[in-house]
C-alpha positions, 0 to 999 in steps of 0.5 A: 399452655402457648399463646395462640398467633395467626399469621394473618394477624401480624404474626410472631412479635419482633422480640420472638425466639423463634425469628430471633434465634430458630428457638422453636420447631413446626410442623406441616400437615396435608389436610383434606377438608376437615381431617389431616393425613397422618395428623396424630404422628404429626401432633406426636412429633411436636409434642416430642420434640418440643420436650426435647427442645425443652418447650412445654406443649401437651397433645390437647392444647395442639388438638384445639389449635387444629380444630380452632384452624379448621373451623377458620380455613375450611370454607376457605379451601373449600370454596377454591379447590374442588378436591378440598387439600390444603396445607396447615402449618404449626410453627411452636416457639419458646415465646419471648423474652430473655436478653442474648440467648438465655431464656428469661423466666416464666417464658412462654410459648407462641405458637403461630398457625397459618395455612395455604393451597397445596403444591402441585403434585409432583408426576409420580408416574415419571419421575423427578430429576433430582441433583446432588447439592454442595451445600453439606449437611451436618447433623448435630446429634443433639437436634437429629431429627427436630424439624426445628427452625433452624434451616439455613443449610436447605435454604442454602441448597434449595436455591440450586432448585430451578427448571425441571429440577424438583430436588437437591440431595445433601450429603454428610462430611462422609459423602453419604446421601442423607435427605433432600432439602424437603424430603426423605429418601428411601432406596429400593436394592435387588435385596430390600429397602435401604434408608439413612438412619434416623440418628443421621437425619436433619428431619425424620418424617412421619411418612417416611416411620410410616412407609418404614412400618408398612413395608416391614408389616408386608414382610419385607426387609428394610434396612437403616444405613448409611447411603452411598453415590454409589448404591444409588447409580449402581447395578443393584438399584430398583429405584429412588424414592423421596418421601414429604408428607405433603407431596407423597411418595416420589420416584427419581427419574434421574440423579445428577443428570443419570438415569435412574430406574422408574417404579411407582409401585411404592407410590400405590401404597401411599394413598393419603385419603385412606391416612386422614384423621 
């Protein structure tokens, strides 16, 4: 069992892994009145990867978290938004305690909840302008795929994110595109779909298993390579998506200021209200 924080209410203490040393991961989930989109991938995910981490949490004890953040900011996001989105965040960490890196015994979990409006919503009928960034992304085989606290290299990145710019892809030492700083990337080739695989990424959202499941149901091949600069600004591409959990499907104007194919056809099969649990 964690110890349940609310963010309003002071938080983390200083003495935290989590703000100490990145030691804990979070999730965040789009919400719709009371239910959330893909809510149990999400709750799945923590729950996998905290084992991972070595951060003792059970599904039910994250169920009555949520239920415990519904009851306390519905009415909230009710009152000030009419289409009743918003956004709750679960942070996990292994809690306090243990001089230097070390853990000490018998520690155990906080997990901080907090919630906010939703982000503006992307215009997926044109596309985003989207960027390469500098700022390398490597992967550490061991953490691939833990939306953990440790960030600072889209922190980094994301601050190249400014005008009409929506996002910044980063790049492995090979030069192959791997994700943005918030979002996943799916390509669209004259052949199928093309994705950077799991192994390979810093996150591995849920909506981007989920879209990977649902194109594969309608028959259609999906294959997890590596992407190149040149597969995306070549004569074979169909178009580029970003995938976030939050924000949906987006499809990429344009990439390092060349114009890209636009198709929204993939944003119609995401819609979230059809996702809420």
């Amino acid at each position: 069992m964690f110890n349940l924080r609310w963010a309003e209410e002071g938080g983390f203490p200083a003495s935290d892994r989590g703000a100490a040393y990145g030691d804990g991961l979070f999730e965040t989930i789009r919400m719709h009145g009371n239910r959330g989109v893909l809510l149990s991938r999400h709750l799945d995910r923590m729950v996998r990867d905290a084992g991972r981490l070595g951060i003792p949490v059970s599904l039910t004890d994250l169920r009555k978290a949520c239920t415990a953040a519904i009851n306390r900011y519905y009415d909230r996001f009710i009152n000030q938004q009419t289409d009743g989105d918003w956004v709750l965040k679960l942070t996990l960490t292994r809690g306090e305690g243990g001089r230097g890196y070390r853990p000490g015994p018998g520690v155990r979990p906080n997990l901080m909840v907090s919630a906010g409006p939703m982000p503006e919503a992307p215009p997926v009928a044109y596309g985003v302008a989207v960027d390469l960034s500098p700022v390398p992304l490597m992967v550490n085989p061991l953490l691939a795929g833990i939306k953990s606290l440790n960030r600072l290299e889209q922190v980094m990145a994301a601050r190249e994110i400014e005008g009409d710019l929506f996002e910044v892809i980063m790049s492995d030492s090979a030069g192959n595109l791997v994700e943005g700083t918030r979002t996943n990337l799916l390509l669209k080739m004259s052949e199928g779909w093309v994705t950077p695989p799991a192994r390979n990424l810093a996150v591995a959202g849920v909506l981007r298993q989920w879209v990977l499941e649902r194109l594969r149901a309608r028959g259609e091949l999906v294959v997890e390579r590596a992407v190149s600069i040149g597969d995306v600004l070549g004569a074979d591409c169909r178009g580029l998506y970003l995938l976030n959990s939050v924000i949906g499907v987006v499809p990429a104007r344009s990439l390092a200021g060349q114009d890209l194919p636009v198709d929204d056809g993939l944003a119609t099969i995401f819609n979230p209200l059809e996702l809420l649990e």
